[in-house]
Structure formats: C-alpha cells, structure tokens
MDAnalysis code that builds the backbone (N, CA, C; Angstrom):
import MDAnalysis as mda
import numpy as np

u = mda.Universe.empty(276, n_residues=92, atom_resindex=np.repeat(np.arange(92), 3), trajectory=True)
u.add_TopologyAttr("name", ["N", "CA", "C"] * 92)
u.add_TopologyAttr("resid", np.arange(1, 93))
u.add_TopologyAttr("resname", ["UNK", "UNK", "UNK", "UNK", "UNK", "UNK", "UNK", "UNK", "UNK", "UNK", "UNK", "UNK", "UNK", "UNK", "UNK", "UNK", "UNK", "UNK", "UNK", "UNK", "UNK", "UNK", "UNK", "UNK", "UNK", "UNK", "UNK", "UNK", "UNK", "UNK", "UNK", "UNK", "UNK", "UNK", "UNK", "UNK", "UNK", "UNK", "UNK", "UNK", "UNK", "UNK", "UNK", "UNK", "UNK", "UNK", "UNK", "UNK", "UNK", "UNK", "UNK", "UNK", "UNK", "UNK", "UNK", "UNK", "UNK", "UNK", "UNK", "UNK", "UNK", "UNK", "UNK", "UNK", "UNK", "UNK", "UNK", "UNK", "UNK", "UNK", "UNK", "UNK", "UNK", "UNK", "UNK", "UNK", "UNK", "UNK", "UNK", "UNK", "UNK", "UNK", "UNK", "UNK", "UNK", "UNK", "UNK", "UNK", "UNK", "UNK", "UNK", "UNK"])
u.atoms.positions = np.array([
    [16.032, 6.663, 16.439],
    [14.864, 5.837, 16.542],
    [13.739, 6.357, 15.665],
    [12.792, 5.802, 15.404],
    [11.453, 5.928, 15.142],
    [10.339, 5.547, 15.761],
    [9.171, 6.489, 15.062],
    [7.941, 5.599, 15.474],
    [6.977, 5.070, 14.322],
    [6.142, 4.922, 14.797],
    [4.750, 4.198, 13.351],
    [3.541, 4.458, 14.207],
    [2.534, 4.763, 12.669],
    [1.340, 5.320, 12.838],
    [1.110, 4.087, 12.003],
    [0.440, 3.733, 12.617],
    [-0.669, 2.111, 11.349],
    [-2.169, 1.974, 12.068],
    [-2.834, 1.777, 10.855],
    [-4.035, 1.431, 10.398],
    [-4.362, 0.055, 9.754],
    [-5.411, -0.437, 9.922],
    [-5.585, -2.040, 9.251],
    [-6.708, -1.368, 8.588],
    [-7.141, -2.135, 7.069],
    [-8.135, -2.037, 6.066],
    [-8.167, -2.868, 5.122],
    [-9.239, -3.163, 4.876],
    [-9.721, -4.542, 4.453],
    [-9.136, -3.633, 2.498],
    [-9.512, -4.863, 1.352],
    [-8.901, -4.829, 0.097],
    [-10.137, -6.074, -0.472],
    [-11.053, -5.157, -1.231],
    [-12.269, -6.298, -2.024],
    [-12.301, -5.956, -3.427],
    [-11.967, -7.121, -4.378],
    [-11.481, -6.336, -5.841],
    [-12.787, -7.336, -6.211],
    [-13.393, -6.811, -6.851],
    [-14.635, -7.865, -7.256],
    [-14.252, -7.626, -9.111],
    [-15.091, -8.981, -9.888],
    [-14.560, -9.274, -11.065],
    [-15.611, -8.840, -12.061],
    [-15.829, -8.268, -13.153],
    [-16.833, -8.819, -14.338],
    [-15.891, -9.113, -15.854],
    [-16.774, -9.936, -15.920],
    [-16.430, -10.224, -17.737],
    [-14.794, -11.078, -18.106],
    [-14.776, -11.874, -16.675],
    [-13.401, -12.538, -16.761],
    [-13.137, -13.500, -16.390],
    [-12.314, -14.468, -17.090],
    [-12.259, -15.892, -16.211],
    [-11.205, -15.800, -15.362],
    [-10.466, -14.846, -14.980],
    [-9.123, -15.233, -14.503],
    [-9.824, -15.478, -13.057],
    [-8.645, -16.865, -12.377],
    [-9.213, -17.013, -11.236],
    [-8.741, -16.053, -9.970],
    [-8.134, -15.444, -10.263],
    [-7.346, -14.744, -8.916],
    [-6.756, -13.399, -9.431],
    [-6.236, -12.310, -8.494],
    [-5.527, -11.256, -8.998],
    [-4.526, -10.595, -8.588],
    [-3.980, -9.662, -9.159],
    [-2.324, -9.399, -7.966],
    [-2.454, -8.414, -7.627],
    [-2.133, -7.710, -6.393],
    [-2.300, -6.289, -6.252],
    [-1.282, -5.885, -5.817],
    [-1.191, -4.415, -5.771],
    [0.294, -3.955, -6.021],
    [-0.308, -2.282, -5.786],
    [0.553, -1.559, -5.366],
    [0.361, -0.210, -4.835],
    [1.857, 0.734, -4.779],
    [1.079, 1.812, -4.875],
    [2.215, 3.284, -5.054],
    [2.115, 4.524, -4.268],
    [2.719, 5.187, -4.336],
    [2.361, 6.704, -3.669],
    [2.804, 7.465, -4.369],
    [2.173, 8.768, -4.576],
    [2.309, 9.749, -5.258],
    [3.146, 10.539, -5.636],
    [3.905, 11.134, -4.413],
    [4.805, 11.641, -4.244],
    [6.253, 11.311, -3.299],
    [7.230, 11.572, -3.568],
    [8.547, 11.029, -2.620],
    [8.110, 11.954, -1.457],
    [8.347, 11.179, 0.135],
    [7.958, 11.353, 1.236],
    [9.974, 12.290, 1.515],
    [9.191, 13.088, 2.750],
    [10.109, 13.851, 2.817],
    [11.297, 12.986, 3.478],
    [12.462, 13.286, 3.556],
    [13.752, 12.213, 4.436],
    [12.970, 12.071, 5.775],
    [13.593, 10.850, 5.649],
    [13.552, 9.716, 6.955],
    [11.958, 9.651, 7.124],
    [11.361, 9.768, 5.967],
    [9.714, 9.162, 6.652],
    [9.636, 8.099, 5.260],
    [8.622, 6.893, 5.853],
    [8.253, 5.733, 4.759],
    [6.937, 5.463, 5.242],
    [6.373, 5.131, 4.100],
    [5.319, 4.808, 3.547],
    [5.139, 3.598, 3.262],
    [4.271, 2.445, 4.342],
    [4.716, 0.938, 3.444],
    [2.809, 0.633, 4.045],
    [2.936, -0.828, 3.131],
    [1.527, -1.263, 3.339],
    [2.098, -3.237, 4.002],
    [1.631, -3.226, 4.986],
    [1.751, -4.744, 5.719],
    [3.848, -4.795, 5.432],
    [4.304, -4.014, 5.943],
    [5.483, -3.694, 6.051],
    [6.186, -3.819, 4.610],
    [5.542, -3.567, 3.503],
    [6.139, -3.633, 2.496],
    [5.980, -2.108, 2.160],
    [7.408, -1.574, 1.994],
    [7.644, 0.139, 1.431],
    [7.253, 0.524, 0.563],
    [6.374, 1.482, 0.110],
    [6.085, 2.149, -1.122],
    [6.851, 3.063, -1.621],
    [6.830, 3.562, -2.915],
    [7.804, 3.957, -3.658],
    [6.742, 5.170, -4.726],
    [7.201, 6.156, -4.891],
    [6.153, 7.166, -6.528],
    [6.586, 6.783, -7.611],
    [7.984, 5.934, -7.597],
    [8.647, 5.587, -8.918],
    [7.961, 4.077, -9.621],
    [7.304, 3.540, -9.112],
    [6.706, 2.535, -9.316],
    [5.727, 2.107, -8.667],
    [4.829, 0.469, -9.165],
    [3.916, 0.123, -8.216],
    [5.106, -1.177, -7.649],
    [4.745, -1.211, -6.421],
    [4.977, -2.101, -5.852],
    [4.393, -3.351, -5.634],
    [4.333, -4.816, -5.623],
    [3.603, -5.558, -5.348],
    [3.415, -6.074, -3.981],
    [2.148, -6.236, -3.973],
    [1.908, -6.612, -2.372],
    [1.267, -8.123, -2.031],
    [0.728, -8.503, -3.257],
    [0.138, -9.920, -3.294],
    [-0.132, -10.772, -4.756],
    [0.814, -11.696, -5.022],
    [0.660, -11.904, -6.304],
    [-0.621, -12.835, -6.820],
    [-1.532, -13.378, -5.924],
    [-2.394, -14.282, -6.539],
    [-3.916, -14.207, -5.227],
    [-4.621, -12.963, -5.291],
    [-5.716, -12.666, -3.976],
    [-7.056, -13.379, -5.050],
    [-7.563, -13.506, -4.267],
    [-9.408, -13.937, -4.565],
    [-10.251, -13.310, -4.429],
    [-10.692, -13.401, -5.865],
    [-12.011, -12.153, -5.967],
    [-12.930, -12.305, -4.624],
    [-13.478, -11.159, -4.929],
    [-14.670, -11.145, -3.811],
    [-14.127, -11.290, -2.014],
    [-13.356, -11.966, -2.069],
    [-12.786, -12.018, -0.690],
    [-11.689, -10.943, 0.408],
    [-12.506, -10.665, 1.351],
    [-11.626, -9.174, 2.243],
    [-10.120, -9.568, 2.585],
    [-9.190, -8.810, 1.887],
    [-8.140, -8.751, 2.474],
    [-7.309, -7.628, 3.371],
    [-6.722, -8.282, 4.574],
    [-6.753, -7.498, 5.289],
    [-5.081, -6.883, 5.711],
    [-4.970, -5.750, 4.986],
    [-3.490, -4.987, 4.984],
    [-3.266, -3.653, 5.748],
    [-2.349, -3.023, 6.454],
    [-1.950, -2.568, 7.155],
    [-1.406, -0.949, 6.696],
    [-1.658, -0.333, 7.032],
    [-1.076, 1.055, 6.111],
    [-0.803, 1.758, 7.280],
    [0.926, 1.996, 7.266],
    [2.247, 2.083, 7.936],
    [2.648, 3.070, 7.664],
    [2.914, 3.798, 8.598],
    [4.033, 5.335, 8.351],
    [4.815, 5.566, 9.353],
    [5.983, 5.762, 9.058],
    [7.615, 4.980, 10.037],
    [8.091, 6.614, 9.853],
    [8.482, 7.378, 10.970],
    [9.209, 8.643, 11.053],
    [10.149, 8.806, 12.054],
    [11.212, 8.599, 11.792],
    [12.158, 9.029, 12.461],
    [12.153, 10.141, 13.236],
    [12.570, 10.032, 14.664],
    [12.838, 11.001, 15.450],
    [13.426, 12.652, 14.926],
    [13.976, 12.468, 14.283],
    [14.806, 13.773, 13.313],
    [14.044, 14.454, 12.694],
    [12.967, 13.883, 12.056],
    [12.203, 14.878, 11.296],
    [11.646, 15.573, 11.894],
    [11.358, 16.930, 11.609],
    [10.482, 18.133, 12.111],
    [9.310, 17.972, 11.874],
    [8.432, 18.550, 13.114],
    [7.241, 18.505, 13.254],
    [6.289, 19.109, 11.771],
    [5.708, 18.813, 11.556],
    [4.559, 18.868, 9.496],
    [3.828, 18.397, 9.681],
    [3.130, 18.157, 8.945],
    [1.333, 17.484, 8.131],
    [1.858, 16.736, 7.146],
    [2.152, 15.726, 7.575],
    [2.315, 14.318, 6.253],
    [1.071, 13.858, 5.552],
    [0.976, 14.060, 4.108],
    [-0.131, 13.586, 3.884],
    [0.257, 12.621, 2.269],
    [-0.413, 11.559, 2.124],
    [-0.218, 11.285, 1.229],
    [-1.364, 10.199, 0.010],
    [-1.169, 10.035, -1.680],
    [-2.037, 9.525, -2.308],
    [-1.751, 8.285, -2.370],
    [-2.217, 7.540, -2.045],
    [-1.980, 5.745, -2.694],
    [-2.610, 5.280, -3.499],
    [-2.242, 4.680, -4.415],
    [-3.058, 4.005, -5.466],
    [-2.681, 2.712, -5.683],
    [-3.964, 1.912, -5.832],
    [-3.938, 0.666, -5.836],
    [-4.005, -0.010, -7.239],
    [-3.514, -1.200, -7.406],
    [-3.665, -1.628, -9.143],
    [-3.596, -3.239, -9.024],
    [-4.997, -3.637, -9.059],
    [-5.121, -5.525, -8.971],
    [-5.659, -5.583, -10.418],
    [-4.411, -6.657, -10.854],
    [-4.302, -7.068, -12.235],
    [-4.507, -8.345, -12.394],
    [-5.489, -8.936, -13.358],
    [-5.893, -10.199, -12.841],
    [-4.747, -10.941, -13.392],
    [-4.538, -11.696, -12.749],
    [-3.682, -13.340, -13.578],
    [-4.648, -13.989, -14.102],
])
C-alpha cells in the first residue's frame, strides 16, 4: 500500500509584450525520487528527465488551482524527502 501527502496551490502566469491568448504549463523535478516514492501535480507524475505537461491552453491572469502530491509506499524507510519543481508556461 501507500499513502499521500497533498497540498492545493493556486498557478498565476501573468503576460507582457504578447498577443498570445492563452498558455501551457508544464512542470519537472529535479532530481529522480528515491524507489517507490512519486512526485505528481493534480495526479499527473513528474519526471527530472523532462517537463511534463499539465495544461495545454490556461488564461493569463487567472488562478489556477493544482494539487502537489507525494505517493510513498509503505516499504520505503523512514528520510526527509525533499524536492525542486520547476514550472515552464509557454505561451501558445
């Protein structure tokens, strides 16, 4: 079995110097999480090997509201999980 540690937090990408109407956002983590622990945002898994996408078409200025998830299996030994996320909204 497992459990989950989650958090909700809002996502406000504000614009200058652009017409695009909307933008995509997409996120990563830093480093590979040790076995049997994951890292996901609104149940989508993150990965260090790439960004992941999480929303292909959000609206400037407007709060979006996503979930940041950490799933650990019973098996793993007791540690200090800590980790970097980085976010990347690319306009369309």
């Amino acid at each position: 079995g497992t459990y989950q540690m989650s958090s909700a937090f809002d996502v406000v990408v504000s614009k200058a110097n652009s017409s695009s109407a909307n933008y995509r956002l997409a996120a990563k983590i830093s480093t590979a999480p040790p076995a049997n622990v994951s890292w996901l945002v609104s149940n989508t898994p993150l990965t260090n090997t790439g960004y992941t996408t999480l929303d292909t078409a959000d609206s400037y200025g407007q709060a979006v509201t996503k979930t940041l998830q950490v799933q650990v299996y019973f098996t793993v030994p007791a540690q200090a999980l800590a980790e970097t996320i980085t976010f990347l909204a690319t306009a369309n």
